[in-house]
Predicted model as a PDB file, atoms N, CA, C, CB and O in Angstrom, pLDDT in the B-factor column:
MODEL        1                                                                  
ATOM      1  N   UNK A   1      63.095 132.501 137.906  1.00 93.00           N  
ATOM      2  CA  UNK A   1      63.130 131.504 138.952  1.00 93.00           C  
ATOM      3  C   UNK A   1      64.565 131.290 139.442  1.00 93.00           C  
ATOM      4  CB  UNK A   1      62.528 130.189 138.451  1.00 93.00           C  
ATOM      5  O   UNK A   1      64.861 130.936 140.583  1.00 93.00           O  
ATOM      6  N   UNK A   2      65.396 131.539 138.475  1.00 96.00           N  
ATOM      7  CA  UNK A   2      66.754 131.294 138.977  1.00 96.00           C  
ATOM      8  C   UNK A   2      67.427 131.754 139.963  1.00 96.00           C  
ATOM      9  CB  UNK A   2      67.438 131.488 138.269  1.00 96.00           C  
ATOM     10  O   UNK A   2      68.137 131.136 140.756  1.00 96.00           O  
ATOM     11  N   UNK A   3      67.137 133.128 139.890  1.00 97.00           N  
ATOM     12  CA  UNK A   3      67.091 134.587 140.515  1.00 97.00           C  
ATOM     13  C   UNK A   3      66.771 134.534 142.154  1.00 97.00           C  
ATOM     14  CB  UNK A   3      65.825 135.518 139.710  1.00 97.00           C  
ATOM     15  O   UNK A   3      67.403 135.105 143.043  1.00 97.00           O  
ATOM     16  N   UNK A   4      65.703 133.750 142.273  1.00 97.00           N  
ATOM     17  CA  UNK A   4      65.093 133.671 143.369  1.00 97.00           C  
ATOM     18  C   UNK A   4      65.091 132.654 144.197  1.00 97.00           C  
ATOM     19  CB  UNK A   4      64.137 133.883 143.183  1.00 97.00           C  
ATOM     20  O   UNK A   4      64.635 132.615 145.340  1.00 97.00           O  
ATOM     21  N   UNK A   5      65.860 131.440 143.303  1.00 98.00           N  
ATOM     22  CA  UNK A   5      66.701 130.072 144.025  1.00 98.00           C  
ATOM     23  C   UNK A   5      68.054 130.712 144.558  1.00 98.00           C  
ATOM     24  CB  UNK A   5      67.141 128.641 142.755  1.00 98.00           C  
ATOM     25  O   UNK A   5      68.627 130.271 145.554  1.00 98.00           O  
ATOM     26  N   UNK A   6      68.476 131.691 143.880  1.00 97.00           N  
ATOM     27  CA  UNK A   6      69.969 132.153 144.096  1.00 97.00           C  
ATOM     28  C   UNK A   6      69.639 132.385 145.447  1.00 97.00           C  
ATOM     29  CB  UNK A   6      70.661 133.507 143.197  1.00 97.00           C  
ATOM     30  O   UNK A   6      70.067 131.763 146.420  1.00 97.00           O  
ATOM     31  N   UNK A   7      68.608 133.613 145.430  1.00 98.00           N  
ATOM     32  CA  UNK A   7      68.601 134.648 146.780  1.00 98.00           C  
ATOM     33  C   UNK A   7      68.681 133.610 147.797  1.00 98.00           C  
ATOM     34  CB  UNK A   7      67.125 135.730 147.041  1.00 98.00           C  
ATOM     35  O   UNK A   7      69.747 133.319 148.341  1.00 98.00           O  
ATOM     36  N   UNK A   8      67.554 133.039 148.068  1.00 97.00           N  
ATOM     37  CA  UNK A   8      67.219 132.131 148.710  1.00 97.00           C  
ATOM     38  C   UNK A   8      68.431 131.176 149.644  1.00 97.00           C  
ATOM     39  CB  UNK A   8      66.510 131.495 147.742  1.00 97.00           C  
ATOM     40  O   UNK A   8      68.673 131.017 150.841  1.00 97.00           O  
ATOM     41  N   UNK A   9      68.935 130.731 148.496  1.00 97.00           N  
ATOM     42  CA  UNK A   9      70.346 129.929 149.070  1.00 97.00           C  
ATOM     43  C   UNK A   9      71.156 130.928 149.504  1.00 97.00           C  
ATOM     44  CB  UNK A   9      71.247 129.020 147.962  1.00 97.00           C  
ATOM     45  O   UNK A   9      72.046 130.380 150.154  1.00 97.00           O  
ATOM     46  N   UNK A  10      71.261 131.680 149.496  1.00 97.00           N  
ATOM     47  CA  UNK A  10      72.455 133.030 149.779  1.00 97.00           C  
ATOM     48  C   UNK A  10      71.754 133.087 151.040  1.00 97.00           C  
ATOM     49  CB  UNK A  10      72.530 134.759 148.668  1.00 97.00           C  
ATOM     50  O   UNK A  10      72.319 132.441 151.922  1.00 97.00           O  
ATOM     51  N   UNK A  11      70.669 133.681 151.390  1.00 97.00           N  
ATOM     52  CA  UNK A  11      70.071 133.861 152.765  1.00 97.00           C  
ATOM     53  C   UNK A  11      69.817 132.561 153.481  1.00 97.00           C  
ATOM     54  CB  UNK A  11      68.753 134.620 152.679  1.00 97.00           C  
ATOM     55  O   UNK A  11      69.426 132.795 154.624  1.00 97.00           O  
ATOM     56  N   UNK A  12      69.887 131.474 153.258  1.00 97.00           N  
ATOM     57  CA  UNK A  12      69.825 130.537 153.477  1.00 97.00           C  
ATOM     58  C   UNK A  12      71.134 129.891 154.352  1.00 97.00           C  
ATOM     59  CB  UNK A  12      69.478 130.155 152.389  1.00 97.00           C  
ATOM     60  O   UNK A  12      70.942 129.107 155.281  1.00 97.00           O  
ATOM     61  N   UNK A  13      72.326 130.276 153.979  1.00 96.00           N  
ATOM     62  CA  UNK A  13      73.648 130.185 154.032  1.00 96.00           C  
ATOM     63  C   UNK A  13      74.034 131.277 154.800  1.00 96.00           C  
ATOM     64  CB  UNK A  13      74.265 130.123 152.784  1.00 96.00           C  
ATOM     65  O   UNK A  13      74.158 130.993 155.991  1.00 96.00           O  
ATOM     66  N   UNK A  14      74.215 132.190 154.569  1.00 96.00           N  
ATOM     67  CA  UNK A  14      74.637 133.618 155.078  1.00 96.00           C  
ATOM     68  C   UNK A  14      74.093 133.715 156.427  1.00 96.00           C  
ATOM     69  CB  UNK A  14      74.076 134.869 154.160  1.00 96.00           C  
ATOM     70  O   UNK A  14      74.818 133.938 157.397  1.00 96.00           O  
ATOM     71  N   UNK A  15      72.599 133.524 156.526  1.00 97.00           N  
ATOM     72  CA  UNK A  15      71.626 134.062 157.842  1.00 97.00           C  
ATOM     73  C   UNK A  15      71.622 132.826 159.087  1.00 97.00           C  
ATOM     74  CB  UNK A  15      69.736 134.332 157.215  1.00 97.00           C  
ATOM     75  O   UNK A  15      71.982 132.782 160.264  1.00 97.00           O  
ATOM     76  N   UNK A  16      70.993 131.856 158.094  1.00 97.00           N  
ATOM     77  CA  UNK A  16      70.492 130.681 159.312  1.00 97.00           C  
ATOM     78  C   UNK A  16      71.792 129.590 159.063  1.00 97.00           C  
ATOM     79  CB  UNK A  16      68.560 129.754 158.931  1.00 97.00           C  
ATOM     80  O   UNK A  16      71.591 128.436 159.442  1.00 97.00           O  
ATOM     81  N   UNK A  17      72.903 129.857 158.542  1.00 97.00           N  
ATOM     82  CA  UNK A  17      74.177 128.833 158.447  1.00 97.00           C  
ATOM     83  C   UNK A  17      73.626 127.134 158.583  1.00 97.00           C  
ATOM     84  CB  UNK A  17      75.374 129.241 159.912  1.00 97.00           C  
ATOM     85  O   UNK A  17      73.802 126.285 159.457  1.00 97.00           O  
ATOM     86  N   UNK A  18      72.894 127.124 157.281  1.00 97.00           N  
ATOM     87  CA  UNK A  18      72.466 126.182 157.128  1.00 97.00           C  
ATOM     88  C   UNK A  18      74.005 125.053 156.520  1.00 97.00           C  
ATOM     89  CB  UNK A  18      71.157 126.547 156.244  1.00 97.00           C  
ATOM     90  O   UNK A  18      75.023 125.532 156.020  1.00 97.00           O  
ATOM     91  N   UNK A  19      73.804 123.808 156.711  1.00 97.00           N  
ATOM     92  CA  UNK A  19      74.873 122.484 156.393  1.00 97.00           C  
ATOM     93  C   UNK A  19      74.056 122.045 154.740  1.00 97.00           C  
ATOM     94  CB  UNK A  19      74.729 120.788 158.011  1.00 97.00           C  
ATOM     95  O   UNK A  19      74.573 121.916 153.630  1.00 97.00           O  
ATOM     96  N   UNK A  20      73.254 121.966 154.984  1.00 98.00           N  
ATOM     97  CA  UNK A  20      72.466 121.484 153.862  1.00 98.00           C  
ATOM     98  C   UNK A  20      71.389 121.991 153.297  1.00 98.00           C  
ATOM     99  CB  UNK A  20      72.111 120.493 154.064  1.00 98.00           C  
ATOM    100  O   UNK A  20      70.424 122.149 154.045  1.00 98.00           O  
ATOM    101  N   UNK A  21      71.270 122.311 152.114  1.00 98.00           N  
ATOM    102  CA  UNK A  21      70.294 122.913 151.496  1.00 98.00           C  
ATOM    103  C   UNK A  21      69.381 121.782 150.611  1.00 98.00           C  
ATOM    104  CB  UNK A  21      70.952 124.042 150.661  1.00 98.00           C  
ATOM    105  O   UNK A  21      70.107 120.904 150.144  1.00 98.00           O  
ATOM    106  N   UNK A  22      68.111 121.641 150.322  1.00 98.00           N  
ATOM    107  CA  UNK A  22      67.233 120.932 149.456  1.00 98.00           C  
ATOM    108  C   UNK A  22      66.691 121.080 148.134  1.00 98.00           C  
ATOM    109  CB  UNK A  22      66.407 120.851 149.979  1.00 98.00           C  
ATOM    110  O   UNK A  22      66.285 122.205 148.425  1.00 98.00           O  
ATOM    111  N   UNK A  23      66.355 120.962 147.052  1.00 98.00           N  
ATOM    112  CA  UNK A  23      65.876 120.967 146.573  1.00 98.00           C  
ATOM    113  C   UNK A  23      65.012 119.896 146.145  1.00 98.00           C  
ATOM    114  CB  UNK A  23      66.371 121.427 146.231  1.00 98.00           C  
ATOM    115  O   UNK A  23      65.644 119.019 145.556  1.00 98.00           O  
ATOM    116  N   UNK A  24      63.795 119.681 146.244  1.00 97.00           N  
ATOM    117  CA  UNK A  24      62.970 118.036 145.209  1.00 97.00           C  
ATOM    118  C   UNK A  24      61.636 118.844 144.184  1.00 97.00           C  
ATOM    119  CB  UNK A  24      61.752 116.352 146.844  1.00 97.00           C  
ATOM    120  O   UNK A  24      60.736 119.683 144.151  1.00 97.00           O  
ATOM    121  N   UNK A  25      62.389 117.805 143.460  1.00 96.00           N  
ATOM    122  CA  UNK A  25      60.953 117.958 142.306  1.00 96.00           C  
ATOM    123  C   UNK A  25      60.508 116.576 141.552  1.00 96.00           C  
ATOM    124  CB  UNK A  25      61.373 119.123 140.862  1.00 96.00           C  
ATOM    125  O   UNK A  25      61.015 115.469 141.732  1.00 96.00           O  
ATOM    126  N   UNK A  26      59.416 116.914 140.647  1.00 95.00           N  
ATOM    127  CA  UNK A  26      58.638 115.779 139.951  1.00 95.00           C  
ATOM    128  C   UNK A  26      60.012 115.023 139.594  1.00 95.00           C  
ATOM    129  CB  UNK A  26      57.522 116.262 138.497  1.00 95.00           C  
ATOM    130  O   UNK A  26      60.937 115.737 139.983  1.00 95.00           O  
ATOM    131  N   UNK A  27      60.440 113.958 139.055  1.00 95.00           N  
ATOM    132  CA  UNK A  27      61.211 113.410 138.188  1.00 95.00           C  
ATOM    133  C   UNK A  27      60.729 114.060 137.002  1.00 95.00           C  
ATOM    134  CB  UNK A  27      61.204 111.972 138.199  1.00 95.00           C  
ATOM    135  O   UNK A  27      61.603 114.764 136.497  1.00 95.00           O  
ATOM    136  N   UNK A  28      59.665 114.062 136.402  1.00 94.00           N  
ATOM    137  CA  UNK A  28      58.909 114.542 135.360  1.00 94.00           C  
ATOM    138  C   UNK A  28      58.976 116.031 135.052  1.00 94.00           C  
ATOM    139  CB  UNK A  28      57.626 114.186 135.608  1.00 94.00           C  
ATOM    140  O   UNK A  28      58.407 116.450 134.044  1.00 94.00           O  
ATOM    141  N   UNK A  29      59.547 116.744 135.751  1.00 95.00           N  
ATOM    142  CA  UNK A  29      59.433 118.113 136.343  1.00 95.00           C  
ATOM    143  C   UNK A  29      60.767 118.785 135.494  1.00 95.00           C  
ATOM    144  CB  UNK A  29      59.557 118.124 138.248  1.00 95.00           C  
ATOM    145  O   UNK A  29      61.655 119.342 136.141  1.00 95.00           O  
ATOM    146  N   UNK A  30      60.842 118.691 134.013  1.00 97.00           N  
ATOM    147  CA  UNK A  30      62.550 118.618 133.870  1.00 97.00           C  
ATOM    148  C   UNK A  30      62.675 120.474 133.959  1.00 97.00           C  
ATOM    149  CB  UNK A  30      63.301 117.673 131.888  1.00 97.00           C  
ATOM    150  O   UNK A  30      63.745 120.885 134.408  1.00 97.00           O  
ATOM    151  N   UNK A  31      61.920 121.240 133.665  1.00 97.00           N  
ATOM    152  CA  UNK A  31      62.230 122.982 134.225  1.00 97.00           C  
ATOM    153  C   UNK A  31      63.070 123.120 135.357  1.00 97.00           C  
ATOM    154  CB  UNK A  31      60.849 123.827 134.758  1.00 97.00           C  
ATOM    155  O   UNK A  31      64.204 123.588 135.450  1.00 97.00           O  
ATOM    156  N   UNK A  32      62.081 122.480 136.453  1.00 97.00           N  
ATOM    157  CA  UNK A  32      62.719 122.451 137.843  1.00 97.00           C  
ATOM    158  C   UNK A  32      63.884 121.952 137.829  1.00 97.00           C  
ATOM    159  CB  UNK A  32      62.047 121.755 138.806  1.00 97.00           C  
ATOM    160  O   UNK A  32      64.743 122.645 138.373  1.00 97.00           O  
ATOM    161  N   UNK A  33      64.313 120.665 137.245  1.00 98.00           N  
ATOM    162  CA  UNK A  33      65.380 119.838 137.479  1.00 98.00           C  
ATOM    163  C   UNK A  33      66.536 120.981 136.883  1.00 98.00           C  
ATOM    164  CB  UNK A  33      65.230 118.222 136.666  1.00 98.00           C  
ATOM    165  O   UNK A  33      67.636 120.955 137.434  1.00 98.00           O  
ATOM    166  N   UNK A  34      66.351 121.828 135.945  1.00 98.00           N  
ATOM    167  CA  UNK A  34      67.230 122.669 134.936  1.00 98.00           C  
ATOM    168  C   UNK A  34      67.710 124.342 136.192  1.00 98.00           C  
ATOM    169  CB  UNK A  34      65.869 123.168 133.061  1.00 98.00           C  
ATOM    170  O   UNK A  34      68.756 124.982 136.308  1.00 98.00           O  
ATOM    171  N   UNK A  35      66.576 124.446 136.760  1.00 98.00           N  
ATOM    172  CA  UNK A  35      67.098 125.327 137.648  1.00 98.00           C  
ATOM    173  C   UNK A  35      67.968 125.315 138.918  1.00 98.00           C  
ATOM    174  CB  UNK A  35      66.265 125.770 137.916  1.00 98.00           C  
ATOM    175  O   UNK A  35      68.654 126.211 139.409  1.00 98.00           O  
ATOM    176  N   UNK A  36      67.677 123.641 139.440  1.00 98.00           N  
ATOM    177  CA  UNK A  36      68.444 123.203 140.203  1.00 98.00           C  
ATOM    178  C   UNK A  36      69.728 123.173 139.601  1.00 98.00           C  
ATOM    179  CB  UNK A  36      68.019 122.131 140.648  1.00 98.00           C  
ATOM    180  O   UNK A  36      70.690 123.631 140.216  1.00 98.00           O  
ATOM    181  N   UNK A  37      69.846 122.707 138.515  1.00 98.00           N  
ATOM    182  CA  UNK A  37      71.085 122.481 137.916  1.00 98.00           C  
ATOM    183  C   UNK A  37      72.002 123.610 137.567  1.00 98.00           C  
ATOM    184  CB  UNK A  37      70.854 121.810 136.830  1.00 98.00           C  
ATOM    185  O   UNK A  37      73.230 123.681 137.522  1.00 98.00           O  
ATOM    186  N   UNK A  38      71.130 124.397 137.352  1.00 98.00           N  
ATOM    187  CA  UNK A  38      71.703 125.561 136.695  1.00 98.00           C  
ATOM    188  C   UNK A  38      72.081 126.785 138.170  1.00 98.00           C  
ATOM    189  CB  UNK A  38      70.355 126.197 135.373  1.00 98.00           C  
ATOM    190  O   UNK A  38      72.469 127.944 138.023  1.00 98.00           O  
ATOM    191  N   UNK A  39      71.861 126.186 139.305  1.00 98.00           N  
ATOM    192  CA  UNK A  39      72.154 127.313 140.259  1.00 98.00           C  
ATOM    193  C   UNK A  39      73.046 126.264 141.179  1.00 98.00           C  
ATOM    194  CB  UNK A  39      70.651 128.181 141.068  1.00 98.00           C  
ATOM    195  O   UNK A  39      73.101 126.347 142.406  1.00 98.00           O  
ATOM    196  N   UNK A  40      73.755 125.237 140.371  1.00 97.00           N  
ATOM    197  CA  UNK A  40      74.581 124.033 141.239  1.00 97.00           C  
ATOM    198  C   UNK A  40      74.296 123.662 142.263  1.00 97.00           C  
ATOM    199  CB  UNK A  40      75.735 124.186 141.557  1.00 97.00           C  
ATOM    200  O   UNK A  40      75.222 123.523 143.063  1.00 97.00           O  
ATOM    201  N   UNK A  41      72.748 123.298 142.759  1.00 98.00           N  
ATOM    202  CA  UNK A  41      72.539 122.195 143.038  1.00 98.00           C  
ATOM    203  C   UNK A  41      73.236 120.909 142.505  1.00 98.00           C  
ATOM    204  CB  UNK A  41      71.491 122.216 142.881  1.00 98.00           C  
ATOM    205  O   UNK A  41      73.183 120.814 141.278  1.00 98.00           O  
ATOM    206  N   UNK A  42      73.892 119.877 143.166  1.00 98.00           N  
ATOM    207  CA  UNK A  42      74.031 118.146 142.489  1.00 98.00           C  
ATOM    208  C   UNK A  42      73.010 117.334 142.626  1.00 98.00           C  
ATOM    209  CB  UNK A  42      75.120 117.210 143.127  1.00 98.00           C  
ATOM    210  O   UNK A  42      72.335 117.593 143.622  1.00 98.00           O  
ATOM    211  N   UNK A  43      72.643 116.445 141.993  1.00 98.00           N  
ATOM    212  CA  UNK A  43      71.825 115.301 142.301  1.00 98.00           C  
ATOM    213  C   UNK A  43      72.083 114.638 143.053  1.00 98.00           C  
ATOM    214  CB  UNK A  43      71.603 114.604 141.582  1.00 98.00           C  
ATOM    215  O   UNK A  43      73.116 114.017 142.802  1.00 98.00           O  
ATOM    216  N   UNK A  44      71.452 114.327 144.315  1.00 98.00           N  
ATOM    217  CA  UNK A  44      71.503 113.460 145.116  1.00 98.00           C  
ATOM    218  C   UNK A  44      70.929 112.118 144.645  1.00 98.00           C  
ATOM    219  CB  UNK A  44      70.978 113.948 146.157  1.00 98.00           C  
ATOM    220  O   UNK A  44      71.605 111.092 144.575  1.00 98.00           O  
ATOM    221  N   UNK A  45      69.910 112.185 144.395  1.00 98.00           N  
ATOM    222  CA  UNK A  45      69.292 110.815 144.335  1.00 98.00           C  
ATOM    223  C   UNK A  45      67.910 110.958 143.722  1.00 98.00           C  
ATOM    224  CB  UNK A  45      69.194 110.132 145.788  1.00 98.00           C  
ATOM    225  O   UNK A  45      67.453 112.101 143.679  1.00 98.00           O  
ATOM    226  N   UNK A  46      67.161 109.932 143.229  1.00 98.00           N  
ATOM    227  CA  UNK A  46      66.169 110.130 143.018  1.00 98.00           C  
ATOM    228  C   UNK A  46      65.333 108.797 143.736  1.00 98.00           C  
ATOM    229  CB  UNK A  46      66.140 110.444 141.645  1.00 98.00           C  
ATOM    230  O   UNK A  46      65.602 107.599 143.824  1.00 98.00           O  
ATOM    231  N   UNK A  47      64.046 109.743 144.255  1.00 98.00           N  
ATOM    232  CA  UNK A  47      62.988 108.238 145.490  1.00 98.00           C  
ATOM    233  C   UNK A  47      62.013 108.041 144.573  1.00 98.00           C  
ATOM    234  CB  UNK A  47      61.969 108.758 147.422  1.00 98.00           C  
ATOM    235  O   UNK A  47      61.448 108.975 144.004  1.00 98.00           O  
ATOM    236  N   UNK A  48      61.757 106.835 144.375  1.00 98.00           N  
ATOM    237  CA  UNK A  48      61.324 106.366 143.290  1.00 98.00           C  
ATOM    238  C   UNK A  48      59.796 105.956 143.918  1.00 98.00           C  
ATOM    239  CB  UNK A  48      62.335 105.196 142.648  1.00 98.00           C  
ATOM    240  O   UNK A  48      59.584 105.464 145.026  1.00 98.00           O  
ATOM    241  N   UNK A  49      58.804 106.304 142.882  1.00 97.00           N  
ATOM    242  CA  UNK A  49      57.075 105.971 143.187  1.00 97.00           C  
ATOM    243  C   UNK A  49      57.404 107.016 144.863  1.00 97.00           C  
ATOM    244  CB  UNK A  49      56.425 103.468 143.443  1.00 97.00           C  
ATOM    245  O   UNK A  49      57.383 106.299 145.863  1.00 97.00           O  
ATOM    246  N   UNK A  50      57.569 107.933 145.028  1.00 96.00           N  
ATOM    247  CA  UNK A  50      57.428 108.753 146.001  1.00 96.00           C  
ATOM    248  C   UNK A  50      56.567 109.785 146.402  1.00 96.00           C  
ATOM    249  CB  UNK A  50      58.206 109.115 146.011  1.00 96.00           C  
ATOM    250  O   UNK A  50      56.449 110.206 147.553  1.00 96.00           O  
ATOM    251  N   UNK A  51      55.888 110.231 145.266  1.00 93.00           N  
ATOM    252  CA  UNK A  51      54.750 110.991 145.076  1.00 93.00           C  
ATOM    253  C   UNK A  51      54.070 110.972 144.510  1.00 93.00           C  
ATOM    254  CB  UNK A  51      54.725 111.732 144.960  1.00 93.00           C  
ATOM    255  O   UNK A  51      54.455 110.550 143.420  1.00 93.00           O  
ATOM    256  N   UNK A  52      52.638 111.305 144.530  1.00 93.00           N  
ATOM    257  CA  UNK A  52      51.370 111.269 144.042  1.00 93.00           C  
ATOM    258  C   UNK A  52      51.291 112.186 142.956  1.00 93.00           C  
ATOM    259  CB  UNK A  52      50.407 111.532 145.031  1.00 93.00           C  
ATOM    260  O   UNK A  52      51.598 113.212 143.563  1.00 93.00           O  
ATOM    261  N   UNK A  53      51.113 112.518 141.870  1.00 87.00           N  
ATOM    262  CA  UNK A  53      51.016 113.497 140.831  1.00 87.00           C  
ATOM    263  C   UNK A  53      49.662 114.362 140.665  1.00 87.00           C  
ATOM    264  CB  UNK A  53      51.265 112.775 139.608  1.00 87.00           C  
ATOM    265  O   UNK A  53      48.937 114.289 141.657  1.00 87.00           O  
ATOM    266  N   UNK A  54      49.385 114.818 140.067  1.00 89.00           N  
ATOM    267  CA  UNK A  54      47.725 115.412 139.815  1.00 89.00           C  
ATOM    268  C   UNK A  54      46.456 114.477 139.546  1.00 89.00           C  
ATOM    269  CB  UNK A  54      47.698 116.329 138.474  1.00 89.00           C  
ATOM    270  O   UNK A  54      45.348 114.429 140.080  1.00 89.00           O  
ATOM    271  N   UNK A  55      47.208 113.559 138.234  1.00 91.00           N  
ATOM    272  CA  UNK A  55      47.058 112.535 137.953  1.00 91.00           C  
ATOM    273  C   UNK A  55      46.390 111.441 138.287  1.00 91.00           C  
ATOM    274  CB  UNK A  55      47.713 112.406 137.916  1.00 91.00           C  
ATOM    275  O   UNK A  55      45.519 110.893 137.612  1.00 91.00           O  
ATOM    276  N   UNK A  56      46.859 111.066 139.498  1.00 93.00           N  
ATOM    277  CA  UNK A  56      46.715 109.649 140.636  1.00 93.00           C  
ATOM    278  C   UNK A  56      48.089 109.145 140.728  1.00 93.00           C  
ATOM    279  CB  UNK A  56      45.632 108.199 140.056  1.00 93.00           C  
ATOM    280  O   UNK A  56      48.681 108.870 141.771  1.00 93.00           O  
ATOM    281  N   UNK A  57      48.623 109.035 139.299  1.00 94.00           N  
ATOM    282  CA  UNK A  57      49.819 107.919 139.532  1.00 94.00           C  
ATOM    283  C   UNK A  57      50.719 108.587 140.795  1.00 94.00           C  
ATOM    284  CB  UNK A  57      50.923 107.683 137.930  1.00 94.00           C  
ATOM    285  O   UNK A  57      50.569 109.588 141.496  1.00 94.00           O  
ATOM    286  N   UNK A  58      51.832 107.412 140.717  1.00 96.00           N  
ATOM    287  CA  UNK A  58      52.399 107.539 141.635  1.00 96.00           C  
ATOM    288  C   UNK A  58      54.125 108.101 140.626  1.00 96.00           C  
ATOM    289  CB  UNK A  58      52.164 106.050 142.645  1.00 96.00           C  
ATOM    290  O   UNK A  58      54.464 107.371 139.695  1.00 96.00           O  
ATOM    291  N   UNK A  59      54.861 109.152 140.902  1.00 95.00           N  
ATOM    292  CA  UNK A  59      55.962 109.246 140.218  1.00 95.00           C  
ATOM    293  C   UNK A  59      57.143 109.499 141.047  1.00 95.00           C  
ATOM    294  CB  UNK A  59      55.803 110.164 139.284  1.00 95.00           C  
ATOM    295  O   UNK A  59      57.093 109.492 142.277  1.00 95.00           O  
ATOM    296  N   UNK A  60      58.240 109.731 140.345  1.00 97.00           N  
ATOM    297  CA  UNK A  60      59.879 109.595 141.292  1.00 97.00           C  
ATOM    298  C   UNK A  60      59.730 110.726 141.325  1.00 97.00           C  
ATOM    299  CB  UNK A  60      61.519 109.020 140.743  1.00 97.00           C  
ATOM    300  O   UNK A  60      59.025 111.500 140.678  1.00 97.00           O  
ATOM    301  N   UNK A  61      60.939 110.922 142.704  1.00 97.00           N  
ATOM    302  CA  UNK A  61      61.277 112.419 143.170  1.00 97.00           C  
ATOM    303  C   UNK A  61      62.630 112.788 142.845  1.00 97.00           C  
ATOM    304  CB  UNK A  61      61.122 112.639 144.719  1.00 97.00           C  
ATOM    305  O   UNK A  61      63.464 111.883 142.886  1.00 97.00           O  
ATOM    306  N   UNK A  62      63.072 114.158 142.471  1.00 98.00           N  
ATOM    307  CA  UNK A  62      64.733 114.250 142.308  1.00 98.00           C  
ATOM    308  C   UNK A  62      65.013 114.972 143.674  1.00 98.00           C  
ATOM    309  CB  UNK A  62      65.384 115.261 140.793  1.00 98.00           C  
ATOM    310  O   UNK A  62      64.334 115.945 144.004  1.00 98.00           O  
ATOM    311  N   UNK A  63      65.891 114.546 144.361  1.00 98.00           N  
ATOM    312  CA  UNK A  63      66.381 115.302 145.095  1.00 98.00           C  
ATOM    313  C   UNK A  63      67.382 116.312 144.857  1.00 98.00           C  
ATOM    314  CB  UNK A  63      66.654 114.690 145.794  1.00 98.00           C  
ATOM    315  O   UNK A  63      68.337 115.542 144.956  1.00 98.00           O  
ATOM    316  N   UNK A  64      67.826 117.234 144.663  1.00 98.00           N  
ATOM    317  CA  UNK A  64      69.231 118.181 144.419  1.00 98.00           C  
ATOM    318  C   UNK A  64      69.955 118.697 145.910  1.00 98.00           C  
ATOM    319  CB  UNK A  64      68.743 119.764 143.452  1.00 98.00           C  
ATOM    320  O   UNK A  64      69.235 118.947 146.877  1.00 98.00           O  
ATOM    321  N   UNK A  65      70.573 118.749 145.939  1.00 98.00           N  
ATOM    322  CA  UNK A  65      71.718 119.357 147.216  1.00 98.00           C  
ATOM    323  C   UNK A  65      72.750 119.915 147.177  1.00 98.00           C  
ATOM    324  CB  UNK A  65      72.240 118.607 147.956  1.00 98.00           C  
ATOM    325  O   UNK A  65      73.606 119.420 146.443  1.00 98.00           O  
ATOM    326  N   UNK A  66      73.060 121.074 147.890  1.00 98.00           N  
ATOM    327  CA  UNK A  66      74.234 121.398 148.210  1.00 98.00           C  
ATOM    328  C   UNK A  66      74.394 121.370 149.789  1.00 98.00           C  
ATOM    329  CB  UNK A  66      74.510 122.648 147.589  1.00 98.00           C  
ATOM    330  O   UNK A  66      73.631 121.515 150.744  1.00 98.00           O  
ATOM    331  N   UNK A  67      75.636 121.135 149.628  1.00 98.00           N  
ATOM    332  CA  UNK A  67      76.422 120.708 151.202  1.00 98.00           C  
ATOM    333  C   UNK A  67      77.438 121.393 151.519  1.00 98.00           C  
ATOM    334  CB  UNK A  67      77.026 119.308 151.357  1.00 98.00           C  
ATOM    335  O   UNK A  67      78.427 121.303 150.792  1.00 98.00           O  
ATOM    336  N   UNK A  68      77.470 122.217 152.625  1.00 97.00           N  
ATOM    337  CA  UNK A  68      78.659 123.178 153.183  1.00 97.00           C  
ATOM    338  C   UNK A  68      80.109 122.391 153.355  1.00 97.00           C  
ATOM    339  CB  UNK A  68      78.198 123.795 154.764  1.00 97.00           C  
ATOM    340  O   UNK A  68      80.178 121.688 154.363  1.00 97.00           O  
ATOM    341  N   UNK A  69      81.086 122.417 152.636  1.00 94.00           N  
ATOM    342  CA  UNK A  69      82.463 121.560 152.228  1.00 94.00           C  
ATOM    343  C   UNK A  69      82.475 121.393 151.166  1.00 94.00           C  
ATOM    344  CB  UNK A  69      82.747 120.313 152.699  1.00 94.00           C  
ATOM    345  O   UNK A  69      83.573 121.110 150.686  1.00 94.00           O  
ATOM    346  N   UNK A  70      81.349 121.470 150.288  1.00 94.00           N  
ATOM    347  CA  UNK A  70      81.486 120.607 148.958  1.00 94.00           C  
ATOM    348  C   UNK A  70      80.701 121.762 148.059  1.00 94.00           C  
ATOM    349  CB  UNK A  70      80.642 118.813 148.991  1.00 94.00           C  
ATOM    350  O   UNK A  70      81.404 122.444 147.313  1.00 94.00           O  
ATOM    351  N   UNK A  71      79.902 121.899 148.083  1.00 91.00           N  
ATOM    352  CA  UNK A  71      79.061 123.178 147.035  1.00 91.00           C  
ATOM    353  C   UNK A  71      79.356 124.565 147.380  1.00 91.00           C  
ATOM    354  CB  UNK A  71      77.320 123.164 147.152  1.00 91.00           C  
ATOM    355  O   UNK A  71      79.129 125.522 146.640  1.00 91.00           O  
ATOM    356  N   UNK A  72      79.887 124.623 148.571  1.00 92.00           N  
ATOM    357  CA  UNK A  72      79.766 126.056 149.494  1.00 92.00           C  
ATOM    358  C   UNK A  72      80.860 126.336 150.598  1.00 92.00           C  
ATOM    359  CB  UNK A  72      78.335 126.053 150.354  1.00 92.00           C  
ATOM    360  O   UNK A  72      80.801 127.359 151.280  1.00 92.00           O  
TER     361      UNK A  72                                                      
ENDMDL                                                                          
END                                                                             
């Protein structure tokens, strides 16, 4: 998965000269949160009761970002 967050942001950057890139996942979601992290994404923030789960409940979202000046 890492592999393929890399590419992604590389073509992401390189092709369509993107300013900002996204990442969100479960709060609950800590894999995801580890790949964001691990391909330097930062935490932006987390939106709290923002999504619906499988579940019903309602759980937080992480946002991750990189920003052209600062990550890139």
């Amino acid at each position: 998965m890492t592999e393929a967050v890399n590419a992604i942001t590389e073509f992401t950057i390189r092709e369509l000269g993107a300013n900002r890139i996204e990442i969100r996942c479960s709060g609950r979601n800590v894999k995801s949160a580890a790949v964001a992290e691990r391909t330097g994404y930062k935490l932006d923030g987390i939106l709290r009761n923002s999504m619906r789960g499988f579940d019903g409940e309602l759980h937080d979202s992480k946002v991750y970002a990189k920003v052209r000046g600062a990550e890139y």
